[in-house]
DSSP file (Angstrom, degrees, kcal/mol; ACC not computed):
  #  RESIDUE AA STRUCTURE BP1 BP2  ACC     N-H-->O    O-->H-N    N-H-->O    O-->H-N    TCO  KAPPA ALPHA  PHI   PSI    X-CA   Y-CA   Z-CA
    1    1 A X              0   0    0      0, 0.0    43,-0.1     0, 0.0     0, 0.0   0.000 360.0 360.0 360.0 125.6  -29.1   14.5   -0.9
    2    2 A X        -     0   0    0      1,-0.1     2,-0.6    43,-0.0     0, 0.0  -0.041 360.0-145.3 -34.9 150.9  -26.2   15.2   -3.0
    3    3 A X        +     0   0    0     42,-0.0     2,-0.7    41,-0.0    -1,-0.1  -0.896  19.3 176.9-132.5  93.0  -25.1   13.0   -6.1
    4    4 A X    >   -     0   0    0     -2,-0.6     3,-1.0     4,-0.0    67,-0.5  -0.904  32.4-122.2-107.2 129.5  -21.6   13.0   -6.4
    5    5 A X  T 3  S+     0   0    0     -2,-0.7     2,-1.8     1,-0.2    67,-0.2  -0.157  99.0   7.1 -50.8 156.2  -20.3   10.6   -9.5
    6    6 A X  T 3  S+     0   0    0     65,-0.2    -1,-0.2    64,-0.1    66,-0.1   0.251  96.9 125.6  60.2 -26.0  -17.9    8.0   -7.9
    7    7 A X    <   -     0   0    0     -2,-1.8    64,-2.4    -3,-1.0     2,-0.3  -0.291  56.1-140.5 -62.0 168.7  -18.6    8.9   -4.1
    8    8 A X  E     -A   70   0A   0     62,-0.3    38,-2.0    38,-0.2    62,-0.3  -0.832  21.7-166.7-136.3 168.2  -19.5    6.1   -2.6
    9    9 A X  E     -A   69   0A   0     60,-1.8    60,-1.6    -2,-0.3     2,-0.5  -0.852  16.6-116.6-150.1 159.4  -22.5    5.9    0.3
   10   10 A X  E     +A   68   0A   0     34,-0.4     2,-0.4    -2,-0.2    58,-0.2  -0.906  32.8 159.7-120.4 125.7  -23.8    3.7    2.7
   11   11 A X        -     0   0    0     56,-1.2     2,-0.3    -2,-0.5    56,-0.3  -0.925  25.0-130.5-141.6 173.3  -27.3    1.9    3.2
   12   12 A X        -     0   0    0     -2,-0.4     2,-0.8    54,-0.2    54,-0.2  -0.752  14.6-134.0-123.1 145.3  -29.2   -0.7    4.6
   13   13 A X    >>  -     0   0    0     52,-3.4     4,-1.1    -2,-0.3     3,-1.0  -0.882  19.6-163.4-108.3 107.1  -31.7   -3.4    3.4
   14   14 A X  T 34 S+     0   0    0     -2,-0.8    -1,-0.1     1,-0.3    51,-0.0   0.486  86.1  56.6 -45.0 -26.6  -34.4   -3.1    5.9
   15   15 A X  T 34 S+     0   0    0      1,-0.1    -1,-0.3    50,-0.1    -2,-0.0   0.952 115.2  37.5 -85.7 -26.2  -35.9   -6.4    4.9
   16   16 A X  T <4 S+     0   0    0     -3,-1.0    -2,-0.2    49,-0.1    -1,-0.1   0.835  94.6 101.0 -74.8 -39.0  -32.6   -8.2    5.5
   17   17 A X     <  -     0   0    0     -4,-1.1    21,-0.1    48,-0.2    -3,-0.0  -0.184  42.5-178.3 -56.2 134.5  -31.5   -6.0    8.9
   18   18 A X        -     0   0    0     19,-0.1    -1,-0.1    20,-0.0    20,-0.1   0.399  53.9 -99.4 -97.9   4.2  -32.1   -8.0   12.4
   19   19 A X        +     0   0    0     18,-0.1    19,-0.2    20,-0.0    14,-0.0   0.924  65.5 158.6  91.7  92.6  -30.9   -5.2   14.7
   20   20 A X        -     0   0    0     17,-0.2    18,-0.1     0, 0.0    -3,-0.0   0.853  36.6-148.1 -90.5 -47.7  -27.8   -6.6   15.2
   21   21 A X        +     0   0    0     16,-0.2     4,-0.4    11,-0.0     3,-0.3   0.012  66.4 109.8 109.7 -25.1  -26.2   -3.6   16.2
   22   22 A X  S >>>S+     0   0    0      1,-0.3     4,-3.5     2,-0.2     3,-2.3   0.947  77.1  65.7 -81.9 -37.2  -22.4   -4.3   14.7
   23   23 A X  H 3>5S+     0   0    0      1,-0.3     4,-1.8     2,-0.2     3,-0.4   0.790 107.1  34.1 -20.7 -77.6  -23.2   -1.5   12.1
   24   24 A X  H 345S+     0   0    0     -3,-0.3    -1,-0.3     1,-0.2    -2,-0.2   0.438 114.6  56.1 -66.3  -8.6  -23.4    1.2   14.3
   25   25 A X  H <45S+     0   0    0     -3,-2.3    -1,-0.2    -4,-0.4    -2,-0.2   0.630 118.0  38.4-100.4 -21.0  -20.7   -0.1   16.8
   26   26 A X  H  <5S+     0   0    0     -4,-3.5    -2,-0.2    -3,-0.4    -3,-0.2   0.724 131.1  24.8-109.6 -16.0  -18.1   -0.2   13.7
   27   27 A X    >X< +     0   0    0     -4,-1.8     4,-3.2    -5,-0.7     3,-0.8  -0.367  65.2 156.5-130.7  50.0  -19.3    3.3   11.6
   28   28 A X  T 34  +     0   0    0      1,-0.2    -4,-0.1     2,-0.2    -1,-0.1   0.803  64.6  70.6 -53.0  -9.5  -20.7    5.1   14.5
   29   29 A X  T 34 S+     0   0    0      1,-0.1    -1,-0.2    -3,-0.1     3,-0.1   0.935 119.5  15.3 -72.3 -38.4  -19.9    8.4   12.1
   30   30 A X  T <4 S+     0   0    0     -3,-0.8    12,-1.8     1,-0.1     2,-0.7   0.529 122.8  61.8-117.0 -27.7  -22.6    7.6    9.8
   31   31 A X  E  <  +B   41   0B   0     -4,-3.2     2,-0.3    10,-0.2    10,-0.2  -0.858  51.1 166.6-130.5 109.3  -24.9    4.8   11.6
   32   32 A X  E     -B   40   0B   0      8,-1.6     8,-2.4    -2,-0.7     2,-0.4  -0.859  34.8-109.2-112.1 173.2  -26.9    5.2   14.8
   33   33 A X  E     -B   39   0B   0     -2,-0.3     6,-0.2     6,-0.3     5,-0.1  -0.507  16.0-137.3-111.5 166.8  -29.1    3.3   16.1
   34   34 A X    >   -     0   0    0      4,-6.2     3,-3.3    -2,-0.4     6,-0.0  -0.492  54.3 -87.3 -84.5-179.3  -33.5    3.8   16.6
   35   35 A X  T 3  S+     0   0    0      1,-0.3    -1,-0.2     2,-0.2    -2,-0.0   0.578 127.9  59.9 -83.3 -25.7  -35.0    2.7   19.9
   36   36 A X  T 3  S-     0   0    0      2,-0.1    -1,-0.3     0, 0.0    -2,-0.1   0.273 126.2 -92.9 -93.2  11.6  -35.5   -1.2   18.6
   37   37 A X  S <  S+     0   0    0     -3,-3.3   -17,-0.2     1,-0.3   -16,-0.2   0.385  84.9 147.7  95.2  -9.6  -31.5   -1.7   17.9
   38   38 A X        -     0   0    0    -19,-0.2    -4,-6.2    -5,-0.1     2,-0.9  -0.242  47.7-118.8 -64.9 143.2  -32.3   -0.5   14.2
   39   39 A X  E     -B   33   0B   0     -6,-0.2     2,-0.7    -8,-0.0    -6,-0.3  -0.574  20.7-173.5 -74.6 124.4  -29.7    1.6   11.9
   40   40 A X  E     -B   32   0B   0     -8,-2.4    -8,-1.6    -2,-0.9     2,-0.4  -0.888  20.3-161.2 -79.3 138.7  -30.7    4.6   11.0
   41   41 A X  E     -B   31   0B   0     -2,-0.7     2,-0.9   -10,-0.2   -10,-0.2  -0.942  21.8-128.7-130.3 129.9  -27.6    5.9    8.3
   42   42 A X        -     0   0    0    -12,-1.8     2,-1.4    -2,-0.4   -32,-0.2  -0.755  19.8-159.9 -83.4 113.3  -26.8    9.0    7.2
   43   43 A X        +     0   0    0     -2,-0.9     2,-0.2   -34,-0.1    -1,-0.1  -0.480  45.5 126.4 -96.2  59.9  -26.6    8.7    3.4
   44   44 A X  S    S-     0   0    0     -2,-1.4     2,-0.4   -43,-0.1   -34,-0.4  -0.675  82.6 -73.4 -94.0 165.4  -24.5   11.7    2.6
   45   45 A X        -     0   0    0     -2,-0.2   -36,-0.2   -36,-0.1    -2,-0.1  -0.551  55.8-108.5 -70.2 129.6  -21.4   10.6    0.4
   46   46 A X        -     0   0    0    -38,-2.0     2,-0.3    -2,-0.4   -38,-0.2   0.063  30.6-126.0 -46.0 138.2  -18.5    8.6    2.6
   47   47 A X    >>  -     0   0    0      1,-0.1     3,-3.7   -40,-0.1     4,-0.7  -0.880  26.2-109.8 -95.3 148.2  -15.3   10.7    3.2
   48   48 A X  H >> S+     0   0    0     -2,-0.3     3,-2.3     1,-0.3     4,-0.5   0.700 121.2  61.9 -47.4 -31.0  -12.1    8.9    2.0
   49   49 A X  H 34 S+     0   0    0      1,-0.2     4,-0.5     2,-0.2    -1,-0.3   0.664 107.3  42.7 -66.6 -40.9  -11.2    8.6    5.4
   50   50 A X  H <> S+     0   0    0     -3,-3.7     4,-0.5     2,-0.1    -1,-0.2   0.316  89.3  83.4-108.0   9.3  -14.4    6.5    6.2
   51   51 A X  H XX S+     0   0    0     -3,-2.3     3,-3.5    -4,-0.7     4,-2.1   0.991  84.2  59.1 -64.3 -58.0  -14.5    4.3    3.4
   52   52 A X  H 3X S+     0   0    0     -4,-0.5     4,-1.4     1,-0.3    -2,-0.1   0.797 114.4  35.5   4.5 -83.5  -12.1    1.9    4.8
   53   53 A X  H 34 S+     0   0    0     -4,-0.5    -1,-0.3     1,-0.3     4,-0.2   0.393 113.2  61.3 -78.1   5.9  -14.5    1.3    8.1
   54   54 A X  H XX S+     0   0    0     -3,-3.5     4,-1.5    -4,-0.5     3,-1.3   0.886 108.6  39.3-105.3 -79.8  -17.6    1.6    5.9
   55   55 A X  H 3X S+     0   0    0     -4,-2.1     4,-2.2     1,-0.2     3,-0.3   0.784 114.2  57.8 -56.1 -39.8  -16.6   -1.5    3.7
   56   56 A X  H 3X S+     0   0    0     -4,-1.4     4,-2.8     1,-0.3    -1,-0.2   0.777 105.7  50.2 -55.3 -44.7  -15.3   -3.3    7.0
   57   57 A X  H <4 S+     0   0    0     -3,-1.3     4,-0.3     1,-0.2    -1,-0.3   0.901 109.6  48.8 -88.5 -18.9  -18.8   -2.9    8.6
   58   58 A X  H >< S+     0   0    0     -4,-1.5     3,-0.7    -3,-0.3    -2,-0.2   0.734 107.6  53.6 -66.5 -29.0  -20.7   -4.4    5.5
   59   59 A X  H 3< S+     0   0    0     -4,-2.2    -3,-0.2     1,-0.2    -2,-0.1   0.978 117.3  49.1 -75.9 -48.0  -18.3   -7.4    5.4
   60   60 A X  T 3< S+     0   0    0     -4,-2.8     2,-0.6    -5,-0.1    -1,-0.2   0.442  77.4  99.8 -87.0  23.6  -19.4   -7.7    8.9
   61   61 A X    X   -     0   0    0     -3,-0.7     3,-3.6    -4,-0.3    -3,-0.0  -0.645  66.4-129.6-110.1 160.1  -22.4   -7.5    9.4
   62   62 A X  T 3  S+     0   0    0     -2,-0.6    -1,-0.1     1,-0.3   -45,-0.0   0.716  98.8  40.6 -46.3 -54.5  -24.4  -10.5   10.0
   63   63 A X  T 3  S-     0   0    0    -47,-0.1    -1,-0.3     1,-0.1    -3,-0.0   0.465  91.4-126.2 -19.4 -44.6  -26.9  -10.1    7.8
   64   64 A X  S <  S+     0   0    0     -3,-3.6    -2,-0.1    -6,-0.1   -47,-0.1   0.225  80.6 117.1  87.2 -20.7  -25.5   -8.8    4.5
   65   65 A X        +     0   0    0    -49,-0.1   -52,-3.4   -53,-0.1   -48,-0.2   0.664  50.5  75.9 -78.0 -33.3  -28.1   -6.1    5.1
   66   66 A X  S    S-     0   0    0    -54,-0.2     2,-0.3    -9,-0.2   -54,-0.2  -0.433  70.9-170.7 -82.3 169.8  -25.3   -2.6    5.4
   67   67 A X        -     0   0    0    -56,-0.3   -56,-1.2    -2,-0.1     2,-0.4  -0.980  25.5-142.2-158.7 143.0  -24.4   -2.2    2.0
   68   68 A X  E     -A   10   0A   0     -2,-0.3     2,-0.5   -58,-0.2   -58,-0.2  -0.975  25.7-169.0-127.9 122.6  -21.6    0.3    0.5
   69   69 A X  E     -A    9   0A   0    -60,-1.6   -60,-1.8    -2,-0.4     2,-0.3  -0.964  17.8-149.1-137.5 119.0  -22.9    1.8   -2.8
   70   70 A X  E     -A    8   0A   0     -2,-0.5   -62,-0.3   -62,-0.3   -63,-0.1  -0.839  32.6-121.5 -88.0 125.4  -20.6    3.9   -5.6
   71   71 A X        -     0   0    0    -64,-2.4   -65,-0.2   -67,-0.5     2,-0.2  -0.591  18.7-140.4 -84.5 155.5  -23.2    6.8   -7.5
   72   72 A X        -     0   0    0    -67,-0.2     2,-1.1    -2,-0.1    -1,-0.1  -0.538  20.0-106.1-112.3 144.7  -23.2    6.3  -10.7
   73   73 A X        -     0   0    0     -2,-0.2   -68,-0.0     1,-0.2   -69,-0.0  -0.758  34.6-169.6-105.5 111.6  -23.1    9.8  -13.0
   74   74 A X        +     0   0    0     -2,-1.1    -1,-0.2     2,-0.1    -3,-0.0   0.197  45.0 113.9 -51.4  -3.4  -26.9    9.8  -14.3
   75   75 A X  S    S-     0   0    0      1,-0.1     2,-0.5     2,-0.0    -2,-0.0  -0.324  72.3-106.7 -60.8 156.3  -26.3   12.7  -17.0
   76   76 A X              0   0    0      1,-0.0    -1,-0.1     0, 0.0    -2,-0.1  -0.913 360.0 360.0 -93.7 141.0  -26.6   11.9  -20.4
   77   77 A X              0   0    0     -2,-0.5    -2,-0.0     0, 0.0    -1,-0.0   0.285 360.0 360.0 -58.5 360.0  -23.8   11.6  -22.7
């Protein structure tokens, strides 16, 4: 996976997820789901276009569990 500084990404905390489902019903570009209602997410960096609905399905999902995550640039100074 790429590392772009500032892009921002989405992922899920697997101890938190219940299958809910809303994830995938509200970023279907990035989140489908596996054969038990789980997300799987494609963690390439978000295009501006999909932050928007990215942050909108972490506020909603039940859980807390989707998560919207800005890389940090790891280089040294």
């Amino acid at each position: 996976m790429s590392r772009v500084p500032g892009a921002q990404r989405v992922r899920v905390n697997p101890i938190a997820c219940e299958a809910h489902g809303m994830c995938a019903e509200l970023l279907p570009e990035r989140i489908s789901l596996d054969e038990w209602g789980y997300p799987i997410v494609d963690e390439r960096p978000l295009p501006p276009a999909l932050v928007g609905h990215a942050r909108r399905a972490a506020q909603a999902c039940p859980t807390f569990a989707l998560l919207l995550d800005r890389q940090r640039d790891t280089r040294a100074s």
